[in-house]
MIVO-455032 format. One record per residue (C-alpha): residue number from 1; residue in three letters; x, y, z. Coordinates in Angstrom, 2 decimals, decimal comma. Layout:
# MIVO-455032
 pos code      c1      c2      c3
 NUM  Ala       X       Y       Z
...
# end
This chain:
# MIVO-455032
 pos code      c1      c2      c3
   1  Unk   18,42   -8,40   19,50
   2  Unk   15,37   -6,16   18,24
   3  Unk   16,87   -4,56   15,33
   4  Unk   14,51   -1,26   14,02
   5  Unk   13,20   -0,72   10,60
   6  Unk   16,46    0,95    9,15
   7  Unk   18,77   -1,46   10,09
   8  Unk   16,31   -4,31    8,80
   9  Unk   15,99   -2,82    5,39
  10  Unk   19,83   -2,50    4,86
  11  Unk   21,23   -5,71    5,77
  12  Unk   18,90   -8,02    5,16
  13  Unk   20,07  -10,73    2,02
  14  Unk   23,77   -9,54    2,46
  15  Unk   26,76  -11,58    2,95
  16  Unk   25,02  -14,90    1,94
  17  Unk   26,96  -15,82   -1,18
  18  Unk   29,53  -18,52    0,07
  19  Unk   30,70  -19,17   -3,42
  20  Unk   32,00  -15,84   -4,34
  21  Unk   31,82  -13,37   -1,02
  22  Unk   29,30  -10,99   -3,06
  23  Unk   28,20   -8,43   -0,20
  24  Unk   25,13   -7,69   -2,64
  25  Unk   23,29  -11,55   -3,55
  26  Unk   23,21  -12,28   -7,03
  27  Unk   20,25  -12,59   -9,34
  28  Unk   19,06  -16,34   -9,66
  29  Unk   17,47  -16,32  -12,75
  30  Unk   17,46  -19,93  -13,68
  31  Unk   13,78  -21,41  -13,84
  32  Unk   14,48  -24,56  -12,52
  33  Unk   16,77  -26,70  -10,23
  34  Unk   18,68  -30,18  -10,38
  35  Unk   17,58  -32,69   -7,98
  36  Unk   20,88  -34,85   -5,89
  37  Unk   19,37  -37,41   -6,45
  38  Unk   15,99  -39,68   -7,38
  39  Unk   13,09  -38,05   -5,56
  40  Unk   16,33  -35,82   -3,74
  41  Unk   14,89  -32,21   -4,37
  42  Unk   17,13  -29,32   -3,20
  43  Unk   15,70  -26,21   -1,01
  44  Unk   14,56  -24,87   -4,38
  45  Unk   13,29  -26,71   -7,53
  46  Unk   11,02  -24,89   -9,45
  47  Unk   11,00  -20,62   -9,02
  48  Unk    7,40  -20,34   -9,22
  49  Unk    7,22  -21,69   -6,02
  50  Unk   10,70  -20,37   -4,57
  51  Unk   13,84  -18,60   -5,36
  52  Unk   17,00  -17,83   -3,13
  53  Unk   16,07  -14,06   -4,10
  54  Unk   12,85  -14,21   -3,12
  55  Unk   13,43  -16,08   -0,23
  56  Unk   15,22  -12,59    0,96
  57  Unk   12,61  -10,17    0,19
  58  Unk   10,54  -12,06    2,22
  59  Unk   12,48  -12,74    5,00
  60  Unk   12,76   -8,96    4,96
  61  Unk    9,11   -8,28    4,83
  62  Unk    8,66  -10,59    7,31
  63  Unk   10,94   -9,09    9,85
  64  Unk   10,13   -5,28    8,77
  65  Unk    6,56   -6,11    9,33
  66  Unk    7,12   -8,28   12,86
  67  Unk    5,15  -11,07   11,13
  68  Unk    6,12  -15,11   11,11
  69  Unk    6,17  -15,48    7,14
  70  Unk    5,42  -13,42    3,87
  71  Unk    5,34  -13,63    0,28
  72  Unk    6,07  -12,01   -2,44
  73  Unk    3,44  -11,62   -5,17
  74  Unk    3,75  -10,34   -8,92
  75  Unk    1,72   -7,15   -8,02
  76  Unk   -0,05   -5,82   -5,22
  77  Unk   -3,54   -6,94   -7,02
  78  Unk   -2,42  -10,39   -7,04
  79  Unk   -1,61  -10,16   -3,57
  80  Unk   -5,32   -8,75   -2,85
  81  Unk   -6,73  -11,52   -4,93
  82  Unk   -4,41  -14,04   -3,01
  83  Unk   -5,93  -13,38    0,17
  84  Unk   -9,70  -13,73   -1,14
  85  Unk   -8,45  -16,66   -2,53
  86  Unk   -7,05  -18,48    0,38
  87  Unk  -10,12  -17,08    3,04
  88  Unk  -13,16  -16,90    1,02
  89  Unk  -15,46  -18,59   -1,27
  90  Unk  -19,22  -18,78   -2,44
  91  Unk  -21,59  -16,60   -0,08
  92  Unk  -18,91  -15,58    2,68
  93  Unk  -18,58  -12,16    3,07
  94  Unk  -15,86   -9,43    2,88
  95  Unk  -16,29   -6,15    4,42
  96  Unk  -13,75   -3,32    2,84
  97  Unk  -13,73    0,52    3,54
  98  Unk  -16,18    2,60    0,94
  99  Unk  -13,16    4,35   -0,50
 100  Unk  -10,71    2,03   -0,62
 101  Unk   -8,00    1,61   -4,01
 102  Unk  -10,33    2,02   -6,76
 103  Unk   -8,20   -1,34   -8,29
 104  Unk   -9,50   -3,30   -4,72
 105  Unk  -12,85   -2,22   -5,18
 106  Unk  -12,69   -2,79   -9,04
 107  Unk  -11,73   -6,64   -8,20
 108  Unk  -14,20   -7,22   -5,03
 109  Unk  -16,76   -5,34   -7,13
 110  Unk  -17,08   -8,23  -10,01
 111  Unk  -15,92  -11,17   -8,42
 112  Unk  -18,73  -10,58   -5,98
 113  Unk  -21,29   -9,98   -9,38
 114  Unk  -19,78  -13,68  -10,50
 115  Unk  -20,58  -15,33   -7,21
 116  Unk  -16,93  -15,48   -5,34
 117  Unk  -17,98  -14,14   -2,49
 118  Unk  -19,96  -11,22   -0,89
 119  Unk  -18,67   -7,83   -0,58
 120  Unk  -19,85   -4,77    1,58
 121  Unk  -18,60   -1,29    1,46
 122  Unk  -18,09    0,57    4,66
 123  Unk  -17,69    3,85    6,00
 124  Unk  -15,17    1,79    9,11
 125  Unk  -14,94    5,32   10,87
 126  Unk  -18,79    5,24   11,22
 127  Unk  -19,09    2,86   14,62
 128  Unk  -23,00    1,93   14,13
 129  Unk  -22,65    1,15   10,24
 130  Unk  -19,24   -0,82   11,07
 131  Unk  -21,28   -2,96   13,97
 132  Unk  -24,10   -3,55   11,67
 133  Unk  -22,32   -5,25    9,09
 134  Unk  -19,96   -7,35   11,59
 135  Unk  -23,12   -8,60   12,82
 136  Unk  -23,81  -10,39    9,28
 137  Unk  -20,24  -12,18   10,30
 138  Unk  -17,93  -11,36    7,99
 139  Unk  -14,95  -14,27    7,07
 140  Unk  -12,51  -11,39    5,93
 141  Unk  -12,33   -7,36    7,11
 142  Unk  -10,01   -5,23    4,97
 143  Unk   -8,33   -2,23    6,47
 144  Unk   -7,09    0,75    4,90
 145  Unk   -5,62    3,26    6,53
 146  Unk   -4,99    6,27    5,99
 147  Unk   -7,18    5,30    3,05
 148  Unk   -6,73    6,26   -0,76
 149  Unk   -7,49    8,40   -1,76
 150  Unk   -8,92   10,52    1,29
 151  Unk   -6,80    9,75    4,08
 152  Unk   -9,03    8,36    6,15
 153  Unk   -7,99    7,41    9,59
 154  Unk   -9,45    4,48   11,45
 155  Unk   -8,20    3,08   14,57
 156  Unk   -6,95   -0,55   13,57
 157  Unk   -6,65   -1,96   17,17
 158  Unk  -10,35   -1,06   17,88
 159  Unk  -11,23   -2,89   14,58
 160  Unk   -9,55   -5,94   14,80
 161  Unk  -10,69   -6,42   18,17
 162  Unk  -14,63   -5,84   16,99
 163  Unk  -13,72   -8,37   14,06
 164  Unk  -12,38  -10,76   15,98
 165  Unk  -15,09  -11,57   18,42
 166  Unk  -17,63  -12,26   15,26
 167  Unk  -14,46  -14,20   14,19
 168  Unk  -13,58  -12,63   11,04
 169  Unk   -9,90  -12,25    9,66
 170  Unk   -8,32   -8,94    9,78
 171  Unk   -6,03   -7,52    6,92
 172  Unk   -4,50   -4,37    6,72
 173  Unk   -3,40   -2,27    3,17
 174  Unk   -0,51   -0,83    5,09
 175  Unk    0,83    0,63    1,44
 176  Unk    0,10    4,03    2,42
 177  Unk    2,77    4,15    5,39
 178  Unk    5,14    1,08    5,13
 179  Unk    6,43   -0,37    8,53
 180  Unk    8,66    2,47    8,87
 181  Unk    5,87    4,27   10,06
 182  Unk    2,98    2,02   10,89
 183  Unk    2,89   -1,97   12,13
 184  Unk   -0,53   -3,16   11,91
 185  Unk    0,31   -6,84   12,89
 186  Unk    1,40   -5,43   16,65
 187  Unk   -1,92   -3,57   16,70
 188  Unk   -3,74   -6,65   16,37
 189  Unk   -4,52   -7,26   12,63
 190  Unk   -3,41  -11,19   11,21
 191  Unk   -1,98  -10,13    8,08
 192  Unk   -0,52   -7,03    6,11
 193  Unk   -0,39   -6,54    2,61
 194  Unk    1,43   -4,02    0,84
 195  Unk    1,62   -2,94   -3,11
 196  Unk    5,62   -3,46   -2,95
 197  Unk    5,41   -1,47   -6,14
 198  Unk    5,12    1,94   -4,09
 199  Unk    7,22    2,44   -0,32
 200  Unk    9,07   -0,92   -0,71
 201  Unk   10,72   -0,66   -4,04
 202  Unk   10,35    3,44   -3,87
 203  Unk   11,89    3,67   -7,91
 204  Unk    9,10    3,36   -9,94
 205  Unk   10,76    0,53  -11,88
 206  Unk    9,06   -2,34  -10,27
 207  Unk    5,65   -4,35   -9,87
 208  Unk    5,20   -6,02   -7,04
 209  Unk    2,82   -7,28   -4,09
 210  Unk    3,23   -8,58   -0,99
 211  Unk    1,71  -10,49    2,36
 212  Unk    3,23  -10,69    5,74
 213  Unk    1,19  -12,91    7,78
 214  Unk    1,45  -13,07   11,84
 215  Unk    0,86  -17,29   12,04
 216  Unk    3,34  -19,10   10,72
 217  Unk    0,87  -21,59    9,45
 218  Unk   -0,90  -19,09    7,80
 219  Unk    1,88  -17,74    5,78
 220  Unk    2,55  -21,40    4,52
 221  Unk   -0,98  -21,83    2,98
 222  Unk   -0,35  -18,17    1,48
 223  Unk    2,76  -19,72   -0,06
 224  Unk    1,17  -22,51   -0,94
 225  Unk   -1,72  -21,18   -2,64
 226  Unk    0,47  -19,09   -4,19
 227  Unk    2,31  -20,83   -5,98
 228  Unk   -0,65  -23,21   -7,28
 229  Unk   -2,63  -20,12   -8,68
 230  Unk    0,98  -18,37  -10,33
 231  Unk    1,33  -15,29   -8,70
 232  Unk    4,80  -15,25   -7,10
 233  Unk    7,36  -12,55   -7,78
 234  Unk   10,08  -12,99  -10,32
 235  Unk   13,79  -13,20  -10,16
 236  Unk   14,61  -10,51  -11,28
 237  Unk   11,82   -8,20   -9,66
 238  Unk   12,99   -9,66   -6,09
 239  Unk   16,04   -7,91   -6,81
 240  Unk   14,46   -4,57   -7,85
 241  Unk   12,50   -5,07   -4,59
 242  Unk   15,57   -5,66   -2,07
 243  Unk   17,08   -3,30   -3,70
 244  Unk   14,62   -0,29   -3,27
 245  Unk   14,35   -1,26    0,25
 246  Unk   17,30   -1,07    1,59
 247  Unk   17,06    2,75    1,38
 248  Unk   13,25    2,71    2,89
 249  Unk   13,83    4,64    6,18
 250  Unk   15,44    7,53    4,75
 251  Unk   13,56    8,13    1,53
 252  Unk    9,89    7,64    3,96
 253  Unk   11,63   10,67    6,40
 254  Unk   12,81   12,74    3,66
 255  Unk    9,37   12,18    1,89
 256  Unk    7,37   13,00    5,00
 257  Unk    9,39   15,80    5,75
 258  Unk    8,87   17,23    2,60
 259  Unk    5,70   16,57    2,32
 260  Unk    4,66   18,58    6,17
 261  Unk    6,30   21,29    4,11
 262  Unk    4,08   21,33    1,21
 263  Unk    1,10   20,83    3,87
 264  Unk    1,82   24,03    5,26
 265  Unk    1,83   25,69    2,21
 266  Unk   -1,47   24,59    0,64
 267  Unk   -2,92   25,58    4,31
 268  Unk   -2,77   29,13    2,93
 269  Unk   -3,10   28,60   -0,53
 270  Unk   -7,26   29,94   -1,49
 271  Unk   -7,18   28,03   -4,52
 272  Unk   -7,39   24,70   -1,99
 273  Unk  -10,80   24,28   -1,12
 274  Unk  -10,25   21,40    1,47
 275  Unk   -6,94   19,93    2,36
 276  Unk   -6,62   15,93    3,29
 277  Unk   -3,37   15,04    5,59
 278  Unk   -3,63   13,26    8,88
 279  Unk   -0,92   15,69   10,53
 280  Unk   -3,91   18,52   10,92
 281  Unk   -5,16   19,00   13,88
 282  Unk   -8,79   19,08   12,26
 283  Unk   -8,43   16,21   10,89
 284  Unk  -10,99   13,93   12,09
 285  Unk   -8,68   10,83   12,26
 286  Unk   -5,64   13,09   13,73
 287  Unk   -5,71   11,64   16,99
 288  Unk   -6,08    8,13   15,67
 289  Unk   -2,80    8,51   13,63
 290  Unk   -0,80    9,72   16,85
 291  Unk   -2,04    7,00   18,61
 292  Unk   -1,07    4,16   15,93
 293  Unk    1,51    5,47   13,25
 294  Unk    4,74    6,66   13,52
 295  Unk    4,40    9,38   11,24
 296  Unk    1,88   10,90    9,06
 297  Unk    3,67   10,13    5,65
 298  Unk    4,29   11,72    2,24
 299  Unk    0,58   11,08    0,57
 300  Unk   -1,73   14,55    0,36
 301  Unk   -5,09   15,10   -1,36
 302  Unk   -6,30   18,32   -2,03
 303  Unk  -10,09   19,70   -3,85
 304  Unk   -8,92   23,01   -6,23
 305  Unk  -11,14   25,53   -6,16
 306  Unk  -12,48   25,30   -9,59
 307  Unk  -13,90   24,11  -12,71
 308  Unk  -12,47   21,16  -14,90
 309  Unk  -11,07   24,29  -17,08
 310  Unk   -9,11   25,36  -13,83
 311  Unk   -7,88   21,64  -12,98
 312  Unk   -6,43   21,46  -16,44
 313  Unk   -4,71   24,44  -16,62
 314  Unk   -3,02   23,62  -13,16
 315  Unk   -1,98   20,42  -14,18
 316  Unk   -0,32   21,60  -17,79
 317  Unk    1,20   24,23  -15,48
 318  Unk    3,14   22,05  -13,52
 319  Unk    7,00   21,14  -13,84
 320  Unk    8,27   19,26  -11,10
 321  Unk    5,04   16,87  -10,33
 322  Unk    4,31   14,43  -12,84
 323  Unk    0,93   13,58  -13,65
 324  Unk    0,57    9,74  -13,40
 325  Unk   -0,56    6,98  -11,60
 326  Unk    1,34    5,27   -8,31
 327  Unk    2,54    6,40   -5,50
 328  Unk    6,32    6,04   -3,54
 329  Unk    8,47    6,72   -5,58
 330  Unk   11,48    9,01   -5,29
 331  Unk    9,90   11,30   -7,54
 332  Unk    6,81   13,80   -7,01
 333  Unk    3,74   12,63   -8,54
 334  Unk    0,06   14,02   -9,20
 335  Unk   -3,14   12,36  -10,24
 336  Unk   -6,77   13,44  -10,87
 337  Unk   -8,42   10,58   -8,69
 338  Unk  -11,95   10,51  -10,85
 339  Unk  -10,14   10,14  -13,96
 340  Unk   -7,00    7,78  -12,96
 341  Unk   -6,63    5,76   -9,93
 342  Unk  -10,46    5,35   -9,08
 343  Unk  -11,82    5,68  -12,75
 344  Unk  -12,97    2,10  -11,81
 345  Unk  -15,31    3,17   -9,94
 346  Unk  -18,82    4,91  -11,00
 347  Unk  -19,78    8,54  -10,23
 348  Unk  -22,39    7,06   -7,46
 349  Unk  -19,94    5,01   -5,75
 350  Unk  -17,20    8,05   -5,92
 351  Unk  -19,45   10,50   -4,14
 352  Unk  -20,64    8,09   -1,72
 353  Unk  -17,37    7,52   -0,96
 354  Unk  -16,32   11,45   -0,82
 355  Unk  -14,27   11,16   -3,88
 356  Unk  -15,07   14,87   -6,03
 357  Unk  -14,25   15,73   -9,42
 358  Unk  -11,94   18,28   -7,99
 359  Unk   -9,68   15,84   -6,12
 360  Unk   -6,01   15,81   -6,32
 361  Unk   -4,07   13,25   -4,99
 362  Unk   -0,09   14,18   -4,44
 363  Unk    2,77   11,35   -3,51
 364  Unk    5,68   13,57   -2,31
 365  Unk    9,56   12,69   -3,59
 366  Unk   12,36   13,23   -2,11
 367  Unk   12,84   16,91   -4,45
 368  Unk   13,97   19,87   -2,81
 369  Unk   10,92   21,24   -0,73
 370  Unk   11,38   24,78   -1,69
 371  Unk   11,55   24,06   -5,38
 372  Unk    8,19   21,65   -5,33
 373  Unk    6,61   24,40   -3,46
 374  Unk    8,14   27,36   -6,03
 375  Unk    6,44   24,77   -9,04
 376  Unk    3,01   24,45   -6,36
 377  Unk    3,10   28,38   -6,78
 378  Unk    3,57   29,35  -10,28
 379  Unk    0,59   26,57  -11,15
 380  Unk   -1,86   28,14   -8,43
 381  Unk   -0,95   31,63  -10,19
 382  Unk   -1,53   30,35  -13,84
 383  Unk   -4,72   29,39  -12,96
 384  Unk   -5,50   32,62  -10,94
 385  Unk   -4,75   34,50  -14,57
 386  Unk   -6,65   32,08  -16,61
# end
């Protein structure tokens, strides 16, 4: 039976302690595992490379995602460097979208100055400059979409299908929406990676990474490779993880619908000199996102109409948005892109990219609507009177 996303999240992991009848599985914290006998290993023997908890988030992952296998990684950075890891070395190339996680960029940026492997940044909604660079035969293609932080749309099934016939490896970031509303892997991409950190855990209270990989024997090199370079999840974080995720489906709803809400607000709000969300019709990727999500999700970016004066003031103004890093959570967050999540990146590569001084970049919690929109209000007004 085809179960959806909902029903996945929930009861994945329960029911599976024999000794006890816990509904919930326990932590298994211990490092290590006897052996039955000489050169007798049991399923587990050493929680770097697996752990009963683990074993569930993945299994989770795996199914949420319609993939074959995934693992669980100690962040979603590890998870990124996993996958250049296992399909890249010396002089192959990688191409990844121009405004991609300013952390992804930061890592493809100087491993490719030390000789790992070749990197080139890509507007991927620009047809001619994606062709151009396929034609240099790429090993790996990263997808992002809707990108961070512009939400950029790009149509994944036309991508993977260019990549594959110069026989390149497709990836998709799929952080953004979570396979409640998007599933990459069914529009043609081999493998999905997600910073379990944000949708997945949703709390805040976790770091955590993630690949779900469509070939089985694919997913058991990631695991593999995995655990030789050290980047597995922990015990106790695989908890955190199934934890957060059994409540996926209705925080992403709630979180969307809030965030349409706030949407419609900053849509007459003259303090927002452009407005980022894939749900408007002038949105150049709108179309796209109808055709291949299931949703337009809780992530917004806004420019303010001002100096940095006016962006300060509007931030110190502000009760119910926090200002800080991440994205997913429960609660309602801000960040200044420029000076936070892409401060990796230099001024040159930030405007090339489309990335202002002026950007905001909002992750919409599961708050009341009304009274995020109330604290959206009394900010825009502070600055009006500054």
């Amino acid at each position: 039976m085809t179960r959806k996303p909902a029903t996945i999240a929930v009861r994945n992991g329960l029911n599976n302690d024999e000794q006890y009848g816990c509904v919930v599985p326990p932590i298994y914290l211990s490092s290590t595992y006897n052996f039955t006998d000489f050169n007798q290993p049991r399923t587990h023997d050493y929680s770097r490379r697996s752990n009963p908890g683990r074993d569930m988030v993945q299994r989770a992952l795996a199914e949420l995602e319609g993939g074959a296998g995934a693992i669980m990684t100690s962040s979603g950075m590890s998870a990124i460097h996993l996958l250049c890891t296992v399909f890249l070395k010396p002089g192959d190339l990688l191409i990844a979208p121009h405004d991609c996680y300013g952390g992804s960029y930061r890592l493809f940026d100087s491993l490719s100055q030390r000789g790992a492997y070749e990197v080139a940044f890509v507007d991927q909604s620009d047809e001619q400059a994606l062709k151009q660079v396929l034609s240099k035969k790429p090993k790996l293609v990263l997808i992002e979409t809707p990108s961070n932080p512009l939400l950029r749309i790009v149509d994944i099934a036309h991508i993977c299908q260019l990549s594959h016939e110069v026989g390149a490896t497709v990836v998709v970031d799929n952080t953004f929406l979570s396979p409640v509303l998007q599933k990459p892997l069914a529009l043609g991409a081999d493998l999905v990676v997600h910073s379990c950190t944000k949708y997945l855990n949703g709390h805040s209270d976790v770091i955590a990474g993630a690949i779900i990989a469509k070939d089985e024997a694919v997913a058991t090199e990631l695991a593999w490779w995995a655990n030789n370079i050290g980047v597995t999840g922990a015990a106790f974080d695989s908890y955190l993880l199934l934890r957060g995720m059994r409540t996926l489906s209705p925080r992403v709803l709630l979180q969307q619908k809030n965030a349409l809400e706030i949407v419609d607000y900053l849509q007459h709000q003259p303090l927002v000199k452009k407005l980022f969300y894939p749900a408007l019709k002038d949105h150049p990727g709108h179309e796209i996102a109808c055709k291949q999500q299931f949703g337009f999700g809780a992530m917004i970016s806004f420019e303010l109409d001002g100096n940095e004066q006016a962006i300060r003031c509007f931030l110190s103004e502000l009760k119910l948005f926090t200002l800080a890093e991440s994205l997913g959570g429960v609660e309602t967050l801000i960040s200044h892109t420029a000076t936070m999540t892409h401060a990796g990146m230099s001024a040159q590569a930030r405007a090339e990219a489309g990335i202002t001084d002026s950007l905001l970049r909002v992750s919409v919690g599961i708050e009341d609507s009304q009274d995020l929109i109330a604290d959206l209000e009394n900010a825009f007004q502070a600055v009006v009177k500054e």
